[in-house]
C-alpha positions as CSV (number, residue, x, y, z in Angstrom):
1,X,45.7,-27.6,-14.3
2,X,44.6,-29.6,-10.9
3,X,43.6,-26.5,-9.3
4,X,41.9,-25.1,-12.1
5,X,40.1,-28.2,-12.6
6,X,39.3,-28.1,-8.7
7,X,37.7,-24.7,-9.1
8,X,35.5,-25.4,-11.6
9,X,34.2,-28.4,-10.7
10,X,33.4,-26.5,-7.3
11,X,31.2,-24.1,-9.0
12,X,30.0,-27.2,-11.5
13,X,28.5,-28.9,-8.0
14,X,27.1,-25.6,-6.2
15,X,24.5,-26.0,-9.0
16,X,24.1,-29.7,-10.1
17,X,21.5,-31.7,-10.0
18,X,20.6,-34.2,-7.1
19,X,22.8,-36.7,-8.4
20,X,25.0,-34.4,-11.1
21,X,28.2,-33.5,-8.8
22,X,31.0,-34.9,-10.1
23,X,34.9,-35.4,-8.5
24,X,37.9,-36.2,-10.0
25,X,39.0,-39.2,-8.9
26,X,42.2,-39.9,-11.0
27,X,45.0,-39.3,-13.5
28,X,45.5,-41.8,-15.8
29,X,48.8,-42.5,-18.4
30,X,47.8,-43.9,-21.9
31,X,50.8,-44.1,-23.9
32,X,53.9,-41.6,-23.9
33,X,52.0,-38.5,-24.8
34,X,48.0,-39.0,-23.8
35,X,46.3,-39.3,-20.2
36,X,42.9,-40.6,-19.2
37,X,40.9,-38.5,-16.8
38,X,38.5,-40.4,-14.3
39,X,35.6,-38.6,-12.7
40,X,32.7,-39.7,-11.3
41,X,29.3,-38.6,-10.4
42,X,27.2,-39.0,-7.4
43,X,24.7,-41.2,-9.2
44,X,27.9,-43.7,-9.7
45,X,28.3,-43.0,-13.4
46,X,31.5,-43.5,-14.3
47,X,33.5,-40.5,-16.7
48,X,36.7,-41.1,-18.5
49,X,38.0,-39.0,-20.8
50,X,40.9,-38.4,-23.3
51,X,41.7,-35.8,-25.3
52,X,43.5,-35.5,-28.7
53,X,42.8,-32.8,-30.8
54,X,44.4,-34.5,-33.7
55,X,40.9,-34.6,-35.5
56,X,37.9,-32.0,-35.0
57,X,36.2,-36.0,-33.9
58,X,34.4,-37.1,-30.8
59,X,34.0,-41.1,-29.8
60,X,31.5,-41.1,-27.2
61,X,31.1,-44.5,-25.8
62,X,28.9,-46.0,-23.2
63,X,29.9,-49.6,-21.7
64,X,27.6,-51.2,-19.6
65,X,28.2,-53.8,-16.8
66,X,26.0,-56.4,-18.5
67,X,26.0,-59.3,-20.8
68,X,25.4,-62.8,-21.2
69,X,27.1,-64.1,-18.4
70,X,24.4,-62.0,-16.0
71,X,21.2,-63.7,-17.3
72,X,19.6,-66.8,-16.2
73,X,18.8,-70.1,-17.3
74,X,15.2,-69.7,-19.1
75,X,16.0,-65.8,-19.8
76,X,19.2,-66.3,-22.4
77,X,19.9,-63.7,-24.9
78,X,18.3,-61.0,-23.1
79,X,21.2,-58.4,-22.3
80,X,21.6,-58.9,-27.0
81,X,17.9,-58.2,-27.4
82,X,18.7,-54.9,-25.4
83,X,21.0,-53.8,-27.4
84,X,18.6,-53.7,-30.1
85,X,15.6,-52.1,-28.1
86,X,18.1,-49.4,-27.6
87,X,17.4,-48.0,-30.5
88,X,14.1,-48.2,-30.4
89,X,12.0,-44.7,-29.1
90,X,12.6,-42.8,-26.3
91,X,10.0,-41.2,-24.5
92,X,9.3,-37.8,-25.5
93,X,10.6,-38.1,-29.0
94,X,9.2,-40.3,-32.2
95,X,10.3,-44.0,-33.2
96,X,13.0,-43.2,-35.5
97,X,14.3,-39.8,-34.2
98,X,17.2,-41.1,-32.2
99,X,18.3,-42.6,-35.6
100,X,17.7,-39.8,-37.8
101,X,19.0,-37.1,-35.5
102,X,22.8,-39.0,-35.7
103,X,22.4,-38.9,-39.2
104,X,21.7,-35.5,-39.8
105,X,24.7,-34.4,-37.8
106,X,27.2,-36.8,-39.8
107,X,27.2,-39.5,-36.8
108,X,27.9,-43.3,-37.3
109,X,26.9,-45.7,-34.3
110,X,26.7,-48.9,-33.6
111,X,26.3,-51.2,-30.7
112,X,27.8,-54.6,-29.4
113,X,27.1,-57.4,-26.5
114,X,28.8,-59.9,-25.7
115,X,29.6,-62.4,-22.6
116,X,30.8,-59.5,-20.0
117,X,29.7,-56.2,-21.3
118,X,27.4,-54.3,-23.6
119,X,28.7,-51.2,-25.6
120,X,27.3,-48.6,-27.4
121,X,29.4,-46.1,-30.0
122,X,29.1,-42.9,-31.3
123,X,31.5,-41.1,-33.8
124,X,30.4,-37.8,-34.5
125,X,31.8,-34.4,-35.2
126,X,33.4,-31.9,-32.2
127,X,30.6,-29.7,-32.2
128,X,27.5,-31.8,-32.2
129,X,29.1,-33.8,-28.9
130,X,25.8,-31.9,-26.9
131,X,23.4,-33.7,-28.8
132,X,25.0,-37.0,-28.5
133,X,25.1,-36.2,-24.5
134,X,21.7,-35.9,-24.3
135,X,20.6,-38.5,-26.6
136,X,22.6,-41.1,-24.4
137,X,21.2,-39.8,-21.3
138,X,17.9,-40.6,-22.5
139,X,17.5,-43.5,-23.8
140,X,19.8,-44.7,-20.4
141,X,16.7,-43.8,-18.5
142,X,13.8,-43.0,-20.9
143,X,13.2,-46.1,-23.4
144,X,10.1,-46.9,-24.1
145,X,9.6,-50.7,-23.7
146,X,5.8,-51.8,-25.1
147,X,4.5,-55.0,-26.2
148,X,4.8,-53.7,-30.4
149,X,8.5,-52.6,-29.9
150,X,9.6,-56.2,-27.9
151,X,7.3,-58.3,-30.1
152,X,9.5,-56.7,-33.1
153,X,12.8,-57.1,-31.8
154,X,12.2,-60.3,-30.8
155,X,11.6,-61.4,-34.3
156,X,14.6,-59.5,-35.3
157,X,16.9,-61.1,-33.3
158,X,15.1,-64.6,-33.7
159,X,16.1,-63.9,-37.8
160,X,19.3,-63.2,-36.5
161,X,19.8,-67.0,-34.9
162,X,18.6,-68.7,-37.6
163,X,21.3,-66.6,-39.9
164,X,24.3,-66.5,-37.7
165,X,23.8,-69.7,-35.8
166,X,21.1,-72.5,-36.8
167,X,21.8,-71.9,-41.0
168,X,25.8,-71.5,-40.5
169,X,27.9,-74.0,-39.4
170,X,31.1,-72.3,-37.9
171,X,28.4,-70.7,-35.9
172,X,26.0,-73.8,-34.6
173,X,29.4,-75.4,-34.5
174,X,31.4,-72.7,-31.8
175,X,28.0,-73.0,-29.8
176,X,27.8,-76.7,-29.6
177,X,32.0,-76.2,-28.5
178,X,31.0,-73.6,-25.5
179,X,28.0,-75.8,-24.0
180,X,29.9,-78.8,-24.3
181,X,33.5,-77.8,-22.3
182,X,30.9,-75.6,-19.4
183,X,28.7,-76.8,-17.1
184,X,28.2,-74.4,-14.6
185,X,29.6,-70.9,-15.9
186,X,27.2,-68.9,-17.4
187,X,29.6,-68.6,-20.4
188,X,28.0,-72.1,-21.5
189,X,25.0,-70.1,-23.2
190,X,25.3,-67.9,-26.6
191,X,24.9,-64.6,-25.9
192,X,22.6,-64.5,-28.6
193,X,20.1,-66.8,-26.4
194,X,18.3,-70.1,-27.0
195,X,15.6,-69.7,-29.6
196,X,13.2,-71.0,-26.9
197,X,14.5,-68.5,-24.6
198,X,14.1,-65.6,-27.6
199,X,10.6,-66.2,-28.3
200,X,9.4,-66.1,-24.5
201,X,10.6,-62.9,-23.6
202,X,7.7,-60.7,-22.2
203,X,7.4,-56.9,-21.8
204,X,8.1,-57.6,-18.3
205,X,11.1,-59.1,-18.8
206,X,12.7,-56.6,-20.6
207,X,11.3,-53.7,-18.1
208,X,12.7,-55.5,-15.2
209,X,16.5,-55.8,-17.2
210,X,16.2,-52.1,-17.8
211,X,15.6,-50.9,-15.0
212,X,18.0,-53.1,-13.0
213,X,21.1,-53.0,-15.4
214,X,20.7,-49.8,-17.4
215,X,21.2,-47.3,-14.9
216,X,24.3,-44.9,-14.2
217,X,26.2,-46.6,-11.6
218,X,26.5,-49.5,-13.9
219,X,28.0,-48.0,-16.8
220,X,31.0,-46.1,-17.7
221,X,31.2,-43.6,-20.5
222,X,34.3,-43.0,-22.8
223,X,34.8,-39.4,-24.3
224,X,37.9,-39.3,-26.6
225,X,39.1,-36.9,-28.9
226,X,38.8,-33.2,-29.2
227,X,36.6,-31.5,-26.6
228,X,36.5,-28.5,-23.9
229,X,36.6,-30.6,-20.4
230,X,35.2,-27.8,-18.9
231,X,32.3,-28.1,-20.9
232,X,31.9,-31.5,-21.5
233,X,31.6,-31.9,-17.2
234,X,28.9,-29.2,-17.5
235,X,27.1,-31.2,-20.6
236,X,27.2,-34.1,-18.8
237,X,26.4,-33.2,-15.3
238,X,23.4,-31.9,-16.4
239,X,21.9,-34.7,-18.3
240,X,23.3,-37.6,-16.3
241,X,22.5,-35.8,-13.1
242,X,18.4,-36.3,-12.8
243,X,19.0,-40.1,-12.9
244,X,19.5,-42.1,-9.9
245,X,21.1,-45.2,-9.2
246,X,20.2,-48.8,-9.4
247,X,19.9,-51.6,-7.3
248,X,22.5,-53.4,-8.5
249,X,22.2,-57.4,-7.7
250,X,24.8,-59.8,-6.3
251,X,25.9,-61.5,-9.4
252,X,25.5,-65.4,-8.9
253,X,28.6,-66.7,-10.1
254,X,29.0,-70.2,-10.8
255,X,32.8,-71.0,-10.7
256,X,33.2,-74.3,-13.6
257,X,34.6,-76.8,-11.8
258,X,38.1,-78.4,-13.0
259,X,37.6,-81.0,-16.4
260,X,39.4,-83.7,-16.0
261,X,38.3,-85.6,-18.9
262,X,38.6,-85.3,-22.5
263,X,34.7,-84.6,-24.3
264,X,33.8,-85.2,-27.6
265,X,30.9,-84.6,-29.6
266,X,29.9,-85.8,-33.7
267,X,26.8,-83.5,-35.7
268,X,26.7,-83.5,-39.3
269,X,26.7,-80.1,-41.5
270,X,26.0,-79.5,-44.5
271,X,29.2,-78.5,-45.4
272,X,31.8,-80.0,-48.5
273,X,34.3,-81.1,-46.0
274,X,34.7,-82.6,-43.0
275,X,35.4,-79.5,-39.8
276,X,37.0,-79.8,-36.4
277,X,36.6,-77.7,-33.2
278,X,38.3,-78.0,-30.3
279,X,38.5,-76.2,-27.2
280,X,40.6,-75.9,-24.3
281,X,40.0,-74.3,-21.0
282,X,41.9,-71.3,-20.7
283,X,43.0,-68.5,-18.8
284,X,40.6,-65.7,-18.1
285,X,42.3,-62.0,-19.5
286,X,43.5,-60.3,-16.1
287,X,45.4,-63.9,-15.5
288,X,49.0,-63.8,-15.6
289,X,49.3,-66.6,-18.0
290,X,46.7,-65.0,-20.8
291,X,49.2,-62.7,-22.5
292,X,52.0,-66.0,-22.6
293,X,49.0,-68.2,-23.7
294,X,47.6,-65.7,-26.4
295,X,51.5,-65.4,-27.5
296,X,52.4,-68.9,-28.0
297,X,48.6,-68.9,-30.1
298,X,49.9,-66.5,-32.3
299,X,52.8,-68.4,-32.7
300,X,51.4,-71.9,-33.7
301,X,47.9,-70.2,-35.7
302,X,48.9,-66.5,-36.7
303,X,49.4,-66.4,-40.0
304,X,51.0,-68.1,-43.3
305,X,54.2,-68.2,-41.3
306,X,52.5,-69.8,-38.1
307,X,53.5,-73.4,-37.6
308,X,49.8,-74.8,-38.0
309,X,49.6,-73.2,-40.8
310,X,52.7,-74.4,-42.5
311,X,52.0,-78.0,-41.2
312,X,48.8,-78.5,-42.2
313,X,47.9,-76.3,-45.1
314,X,50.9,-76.1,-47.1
315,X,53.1,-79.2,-46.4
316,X,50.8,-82.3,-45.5
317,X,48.1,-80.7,-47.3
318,X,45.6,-81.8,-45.2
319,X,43.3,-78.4,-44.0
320,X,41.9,-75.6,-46.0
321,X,42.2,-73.4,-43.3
322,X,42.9,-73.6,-39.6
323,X,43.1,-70.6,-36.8
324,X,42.7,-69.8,-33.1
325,X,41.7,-67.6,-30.3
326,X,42.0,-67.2,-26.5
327,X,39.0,-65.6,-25.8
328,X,39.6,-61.7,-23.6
329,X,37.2,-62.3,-21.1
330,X,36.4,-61.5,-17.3
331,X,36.6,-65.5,-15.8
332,X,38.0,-68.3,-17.4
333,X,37.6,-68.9,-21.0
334,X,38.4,-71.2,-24.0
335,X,41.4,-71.5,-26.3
336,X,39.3,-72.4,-29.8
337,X,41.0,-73.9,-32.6
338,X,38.6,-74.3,-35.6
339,X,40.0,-76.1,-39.0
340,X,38.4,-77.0,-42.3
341,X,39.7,-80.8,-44.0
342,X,40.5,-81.2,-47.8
343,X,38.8,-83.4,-50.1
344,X,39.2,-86.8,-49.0
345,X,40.4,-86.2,-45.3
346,X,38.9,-86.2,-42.5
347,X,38.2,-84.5,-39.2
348,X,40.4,-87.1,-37.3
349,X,43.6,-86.4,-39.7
350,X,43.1,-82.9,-38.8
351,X,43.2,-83.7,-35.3
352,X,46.3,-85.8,-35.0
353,X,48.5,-83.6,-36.8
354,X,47.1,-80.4,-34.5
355,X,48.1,-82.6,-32.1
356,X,51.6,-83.2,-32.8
357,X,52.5,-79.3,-33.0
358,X,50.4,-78.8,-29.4
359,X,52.6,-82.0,-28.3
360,X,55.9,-80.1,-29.8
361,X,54.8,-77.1,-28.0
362,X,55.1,-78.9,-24.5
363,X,58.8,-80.5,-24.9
364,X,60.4,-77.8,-26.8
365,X,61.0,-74.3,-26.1
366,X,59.7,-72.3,-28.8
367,X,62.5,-70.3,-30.9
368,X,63.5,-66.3,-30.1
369,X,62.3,-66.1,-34.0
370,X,59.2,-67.0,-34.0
371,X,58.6,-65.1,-30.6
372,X,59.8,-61.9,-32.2
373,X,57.6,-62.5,-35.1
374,X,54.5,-63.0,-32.7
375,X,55.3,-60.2,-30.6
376,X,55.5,-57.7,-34.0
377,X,51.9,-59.0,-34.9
378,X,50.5,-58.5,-31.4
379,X,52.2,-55.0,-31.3
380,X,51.1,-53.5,-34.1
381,X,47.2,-54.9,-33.4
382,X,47.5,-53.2,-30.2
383,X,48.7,-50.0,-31.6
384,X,46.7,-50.3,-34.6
385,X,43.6,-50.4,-33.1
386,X,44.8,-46.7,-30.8
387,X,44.8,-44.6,-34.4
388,X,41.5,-43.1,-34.0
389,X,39.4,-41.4,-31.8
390,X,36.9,-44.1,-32.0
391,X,39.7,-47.3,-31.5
392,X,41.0,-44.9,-28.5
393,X,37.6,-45.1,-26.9
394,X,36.8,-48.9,-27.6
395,X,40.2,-49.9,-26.0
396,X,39.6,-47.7,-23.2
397,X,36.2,-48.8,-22.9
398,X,37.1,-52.4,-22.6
399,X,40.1,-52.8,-20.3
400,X,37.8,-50.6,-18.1
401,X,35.0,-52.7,-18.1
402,X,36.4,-56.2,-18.3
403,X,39.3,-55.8,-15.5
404,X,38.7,-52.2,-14.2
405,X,42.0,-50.8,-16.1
406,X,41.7,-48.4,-19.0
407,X,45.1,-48.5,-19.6
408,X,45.6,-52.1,-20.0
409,X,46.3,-52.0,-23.3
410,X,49.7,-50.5,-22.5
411,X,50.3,-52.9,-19.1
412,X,49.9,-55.7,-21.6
413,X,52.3,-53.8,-24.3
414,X,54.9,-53.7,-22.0
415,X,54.7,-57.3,-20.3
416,X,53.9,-59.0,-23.4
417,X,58.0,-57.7,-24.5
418,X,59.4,-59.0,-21.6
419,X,58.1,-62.5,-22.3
420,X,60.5,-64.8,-23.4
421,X,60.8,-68.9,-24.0
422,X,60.0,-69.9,-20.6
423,X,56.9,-68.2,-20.3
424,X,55.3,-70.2,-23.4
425,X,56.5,-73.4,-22.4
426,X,55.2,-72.9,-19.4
427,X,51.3,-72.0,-20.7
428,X,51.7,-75.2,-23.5
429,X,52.2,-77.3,-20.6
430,X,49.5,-75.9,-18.4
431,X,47.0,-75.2,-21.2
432,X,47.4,-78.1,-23.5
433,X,46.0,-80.6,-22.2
434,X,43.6,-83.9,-23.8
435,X,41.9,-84.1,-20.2
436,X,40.5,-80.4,-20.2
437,X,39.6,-80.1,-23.7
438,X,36.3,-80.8,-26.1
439,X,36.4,-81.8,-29.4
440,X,33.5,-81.3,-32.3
441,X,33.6,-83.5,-34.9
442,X,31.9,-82.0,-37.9
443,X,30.8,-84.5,-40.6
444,X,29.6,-83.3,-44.3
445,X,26.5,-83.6,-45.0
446,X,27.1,-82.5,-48.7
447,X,29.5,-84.9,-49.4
448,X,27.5,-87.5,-48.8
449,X,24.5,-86.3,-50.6
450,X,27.1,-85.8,-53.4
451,X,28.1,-89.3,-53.1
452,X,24.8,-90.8,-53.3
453,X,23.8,-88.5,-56.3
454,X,27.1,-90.3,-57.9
455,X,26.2,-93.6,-57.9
């Protein structure tokens, strides 16, 4: 297989493009039974492939080395308003074609951004693969970017705010949370963007962000399902190769210094109950400690059977609902927990008995039980989420993006069952701490509007 793979991809090169060759630059396992190939051509476009002919299906991915945390004070939100110029027209071909060109050959896509990457996903049958190919290739170095097209998107997006973020309180809430425990990080902005930030976007803007971030040396594409590698390298070699390289820039990282005291913040909602957010300071994904971290969450938030849950919800009736999340990312992140009150308690009550499981958490190791049970769940999202062709490529896509692994997901499979009591106790005690957290109080606006209509 090597050698026949080295032959073709000699006579591939002989004829590619000025920045088409492609090598083979390694052999990847994913899972018992599946591999991931890495090539890579000379414009620095990263290949990785995986094939399973289960389904006559293709995923075809491509992640991008941009998100929130590479814009700049003044310019937030603009790697998310990219994501929807994307689909905006291409040079060459009419607004609306890219769209209507999926649809006709049975294609869903769809697009995400978020603080370290920006993704976009194709599912689409074997034999229209070639289309997708050169649709991608396009619009990675054709888009057209006019004053119409960004004045449109702007508004779009600017609806999107006021939807997702000023009008919804979970929303405004988790924003307040991340600008209150950073100060430095990037990660303290939405990647949404500041409203102010939205509306001053210019054309220029947005051509300058293209041209820097969009090119082939910062992005990676995921092929997975059932294809002819031989042809797929010539597909792709010859509509990736005319594009050259970017100048990519130094990223200017701001490490967030240590917290060493406890913040707290009060805003009223209009919401029936009183809310509480807190946040911790926590672990960033290729850290050792994440996976023990994210465990012991599971533990004391996932599910009816979690200890939070139990607590709080069913036996002192005090919450309506109460979860968590360590957040997978590239630095440093938070460990949110967000909880609704009952009628007639308050955000405080919430907080004090949260605080007496997180306490319990530090002094006493947690049980081989509950581990097991927290293990299962974590398991079978992992495995859940490798079914398809299209979960094969976002997994892949990720891990390769966020710490430069595509196989992760299985690194963390196996580690995360050789965890044990120790390892949990020993991220409660690190992570759980009143001096490196922030806490949102969230007062109801509707109650007291109720009140007042009462009397």
């Amino acid at each position: 297989m090597a050698s026949n793979r080295a032959a073709r991809l000699a006579q591939l090169n002989a004829k590619a493009l000025e920045w088409g060759t492609v090598t083979h630059v390694e052999t990847v396992p994913f899972g018992g039974r599946l591999k991931i190939e890495r090539f890579r051509l000379k414009n620095g476009l990263e290949l990785l492939t995986c094939e399973d002919r289960s389904a006559p299906v293709v995923a075809y991915h491509t992640w991008f080395r941009v998100g929130s945390r590479h814009e700049r004070e003044g310019k937030t939100g603009l790697a998310h308003l990219f994501e929807h110029l994307m689909f905006n027209e291409v040079e060459g071909r009419a607004s609306g074609e890219f769209d209507r060109l999926l649809e006709e050959a049975g294609a869903e896509s769809n697009a995400s951004t978020w603080l370290d990457w920006t993704q976009y996903n194709i599912a689409i049958p074997k034999e229209k693969l070639g289309l997708v190919i050169g649709l991608e290739a396009e619009r990675m170095s054709r888009l057209v970017l006019r004053e119409p097209q960004v004045t449109s998107e702007k508004e779009v997006v600017a609806n999107e705010r006021r939807f997702r973020v000023d009008d919804d309180v979970e929303g405004a809430v988790s924003e307040l949370l991340w600008a209150t425990a950073f100060d430095r990080h990037a990660y303290r902005w939405p990647t949404i963007g500041w409203m102010k930030d939205i509306e001053g976007f210019t054309t220029d803007d947005c051509a300058e962000f293209y041209r820097t971030y969009y090119a082939p040396n910062n992005a990676t594409v995921i092929v997975t399902g059932d294809y002819n590698e031989a042809s797929l390298l010539e597909r792709i070699a010859a509509a990736y190769g005319k594009i050259p390289p970017s100048t990519l820039p130094v990223e200017n990282y701001q490490a967030e210094p240590p917290q060493t005291s406890e913040r707290r913040r009060e805003v009223k909602k209009p919401t029936p109950t009183e809310k509480l957010a807190i946040g911790y300071h926590a672990p960033a994904l290729g850290d050792f400690d994440h996976l023990s971290l994210s465990l012991l969450v599971d533990v004391l938030f996932g599910g009816r059977a979690s200890r939070m849950h139990q607590n709080l919800v069913r036996k002192q009736e005090l919450a309506a609902d109460v979860r968590a999340s360590v957040g997978p990312f590239r630095d440093p992140g938070l460990f949110e927990v967000f909880a609704s009150a009952r009628d007639g308690h308050r955000a405080e009550e919430l907080l004090v008995a949260i605080d007496q499981e997180l306490s319990r958490a530090r002094q006493e190791p947690i049980s081989e039980e509950e581990i097991e049970r927290a293990r299962a769940r974590t398991e079978l999202g992992l495995i859940a989420g490798l079914e398809t062709a299209e979960g094969k490529a976002s997994t892949i896509g990720f891990y390769e993006t966020v710490l430069g692994r595509p196989a992760a997901a299985f690194e963390r499979l196996d580690a995360i069952r050789r965890l044990g009591p120790s390892d949990l106790l020993r991220a409660a005690r690190r992570y759980f701490s009143d001096d490196s957290r922030s806490i949102i109080f969230v007062r109801a606006e509707l109650a007291g509007a109720a009140q007042k209509a009462a009397e």
